[in-house]
C-alpha positions in Angstrom: 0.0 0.0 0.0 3.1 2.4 0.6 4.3 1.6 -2.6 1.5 3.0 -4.3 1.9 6.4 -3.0 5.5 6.5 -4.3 4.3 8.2 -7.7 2.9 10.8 -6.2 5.3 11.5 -3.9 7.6 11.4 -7.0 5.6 14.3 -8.9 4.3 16.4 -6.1 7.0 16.0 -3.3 10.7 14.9 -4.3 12.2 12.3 -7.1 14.8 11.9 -4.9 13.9 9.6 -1.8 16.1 6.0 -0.4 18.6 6.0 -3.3 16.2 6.2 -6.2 18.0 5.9 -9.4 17.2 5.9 -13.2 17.0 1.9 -13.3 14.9 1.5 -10.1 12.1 3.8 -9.7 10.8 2.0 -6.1 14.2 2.8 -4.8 14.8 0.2 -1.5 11.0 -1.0 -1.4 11.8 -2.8 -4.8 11.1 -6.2 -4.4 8.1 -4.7 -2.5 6.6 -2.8 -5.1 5.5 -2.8 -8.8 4.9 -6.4 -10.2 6.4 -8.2 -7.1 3.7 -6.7 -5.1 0.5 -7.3 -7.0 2.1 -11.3 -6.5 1.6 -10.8 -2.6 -1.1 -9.0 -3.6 -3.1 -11.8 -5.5 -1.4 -14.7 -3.1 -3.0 -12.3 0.0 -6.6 -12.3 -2.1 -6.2 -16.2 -3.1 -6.1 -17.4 0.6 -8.9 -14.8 2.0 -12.3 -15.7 1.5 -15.3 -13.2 2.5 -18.7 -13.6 2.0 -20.9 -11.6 -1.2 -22.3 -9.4 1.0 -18.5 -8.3 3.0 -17.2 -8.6 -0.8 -19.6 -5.8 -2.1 -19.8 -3.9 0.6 -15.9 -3.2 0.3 -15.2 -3.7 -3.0 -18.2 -1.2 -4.8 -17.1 1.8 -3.3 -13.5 1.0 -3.2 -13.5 0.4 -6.9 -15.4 3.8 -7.4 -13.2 5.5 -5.3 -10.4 4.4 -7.4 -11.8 5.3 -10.8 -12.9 8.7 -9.4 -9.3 9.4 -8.0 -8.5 8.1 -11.5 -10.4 10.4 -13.4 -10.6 13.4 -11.9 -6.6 13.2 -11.1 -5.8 12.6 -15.1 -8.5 15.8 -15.9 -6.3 17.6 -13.3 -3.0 16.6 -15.0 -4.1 17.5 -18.3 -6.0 20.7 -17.7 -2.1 21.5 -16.3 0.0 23.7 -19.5 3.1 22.5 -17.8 1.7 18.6 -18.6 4.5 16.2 -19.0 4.1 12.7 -20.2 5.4 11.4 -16.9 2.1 13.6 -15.6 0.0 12.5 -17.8 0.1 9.0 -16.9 0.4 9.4 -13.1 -3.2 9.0 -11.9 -3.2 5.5 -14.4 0.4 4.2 -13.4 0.0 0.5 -12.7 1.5 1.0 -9.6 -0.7 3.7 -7.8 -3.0 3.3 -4.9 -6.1 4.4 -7.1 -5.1 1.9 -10.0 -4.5 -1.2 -6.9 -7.8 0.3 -5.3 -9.6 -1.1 -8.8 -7.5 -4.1 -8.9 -8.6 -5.6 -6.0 -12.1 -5.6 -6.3 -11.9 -6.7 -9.8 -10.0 -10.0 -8.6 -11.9 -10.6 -5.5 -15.4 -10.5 -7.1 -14.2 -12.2 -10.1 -12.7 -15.1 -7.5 -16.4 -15.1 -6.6 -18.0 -16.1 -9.7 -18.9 -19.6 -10.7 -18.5 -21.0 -14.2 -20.8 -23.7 -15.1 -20.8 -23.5 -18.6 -18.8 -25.1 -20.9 -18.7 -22.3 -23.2 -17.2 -19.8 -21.0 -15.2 -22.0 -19.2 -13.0 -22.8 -22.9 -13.2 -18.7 -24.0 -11.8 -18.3 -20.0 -9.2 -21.5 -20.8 -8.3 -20.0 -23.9 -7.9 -16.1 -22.4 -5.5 -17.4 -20.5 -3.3 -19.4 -23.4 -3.5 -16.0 -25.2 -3.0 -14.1 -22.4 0.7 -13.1 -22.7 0.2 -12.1 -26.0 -2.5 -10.3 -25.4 -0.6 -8.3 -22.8 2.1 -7.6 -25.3 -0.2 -6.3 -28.4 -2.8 -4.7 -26.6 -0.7 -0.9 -26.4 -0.9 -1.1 -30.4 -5.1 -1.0 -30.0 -5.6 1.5 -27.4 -4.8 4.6 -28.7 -6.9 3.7 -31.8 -9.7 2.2 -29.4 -9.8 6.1 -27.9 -10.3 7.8 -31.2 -12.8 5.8 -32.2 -14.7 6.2 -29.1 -14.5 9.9 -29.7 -15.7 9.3 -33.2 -18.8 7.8 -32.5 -19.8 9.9 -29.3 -19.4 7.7 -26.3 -19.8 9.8 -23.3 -16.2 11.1 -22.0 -16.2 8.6 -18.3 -17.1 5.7 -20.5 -14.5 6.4 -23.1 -11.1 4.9 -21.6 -13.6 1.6 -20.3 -15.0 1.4 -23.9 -11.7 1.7 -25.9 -10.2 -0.9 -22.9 -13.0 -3.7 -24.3 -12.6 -2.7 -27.7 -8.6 -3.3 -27.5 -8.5 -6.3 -25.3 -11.3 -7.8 -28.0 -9.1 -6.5 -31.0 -5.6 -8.2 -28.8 -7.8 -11.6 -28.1 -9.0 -12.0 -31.9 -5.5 -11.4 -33.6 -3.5 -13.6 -31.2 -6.1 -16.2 -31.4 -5.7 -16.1 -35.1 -1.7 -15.9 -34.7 -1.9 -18.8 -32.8 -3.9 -20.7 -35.5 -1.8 -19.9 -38.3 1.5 -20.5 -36.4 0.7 -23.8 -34.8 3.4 -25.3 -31.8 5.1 -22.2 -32.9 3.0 -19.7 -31.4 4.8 -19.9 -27.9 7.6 -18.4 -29.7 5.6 -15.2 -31.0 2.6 -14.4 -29.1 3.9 -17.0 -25.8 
């Protein structure tokens, strides 16, 4: 949870805090923050179990506190003329307390839900098969995702969320078809 403060205190404090250098941007917390700590994170979330009711009553207003820190930090940034890319994505940095205060409702209700059929059950085994290589295409589709949700008038809140299904759908669809036409090779290019 300290660790995602860090970026803030990065842009509106000091860059300089417990030997931070250009390689390591969580200075001595390092093996505490960033990827390494959304793996305690989900082993923490694996091994708790709460009821629907506890799992609602947290998780709906901690995920909507989360997007609006979100959202009204990123109109902040970008209403700024001094605006920076570093700026820009500060309030959607993987590793900040409003992007990890989504995260874990999104896991813990998902851990909730109970696939009976078959259908889902081989699109869900197949998401994860392509899931690597949807990870690594899906940057090409967002920006793309954003102007078309401009294009066609989709409210400005429900932009970035309808873009996000638009390039996740985009990612799934061509890695599925990479893996198709690649065969036992596809580990190699899509993973």
């Amino acid at each position: 949870g300290i660790t995602g403060l860090l970026p803030y205190y990065y842009q509106f404090v000091s860059p300089y805090i417990w030997g931070g250098c250009a390689w390591n941007s969580f200075n001595m917390l390092y093996y505490f923050a960033g990827f390494n700590g959304y793996l305690l994170l989900g082993h923490y979330l694996r091994n708790h179990d709460w009821s629907w009711s506890k799992t609602l009553s947290v998780c709906i207003p901690m995920f909507l506190a989360g997007y609006m820190v979100t959202f009204f930090g990123f109109r902040h940034m970008t209403a700024l003329p001094q605006c920076t890319d570093e700026m820009l994505e500060l309030f959607f940095t993987y590793n900040s307390l409003n992007v990890i205060m989504m995260t874990i409702p999104f896991f813990l209700i998902a851990k909730k839900v109970k696939v009976r059929s078959e259908l889902i059950q081989h699109m869900l085994a197949n998401l994860t098969v392509c899931g690597f290589g949807i990870y690594m295409i899906h940057y090409f589709f967002t920006g793309p995702g954003v102007v078309l949700m401009r294009n066609i008038g989709v409210p400005v809140p429900l932009q970035i969320p309808a873009a996000a299904v638009v390039a996740f759908g985009v990612s799934w669809l061509l890695v599925v078809f990479i893996r198709k036409i690649s065969g036992k090779n596809a580990k190699y290019i899509v993973g």
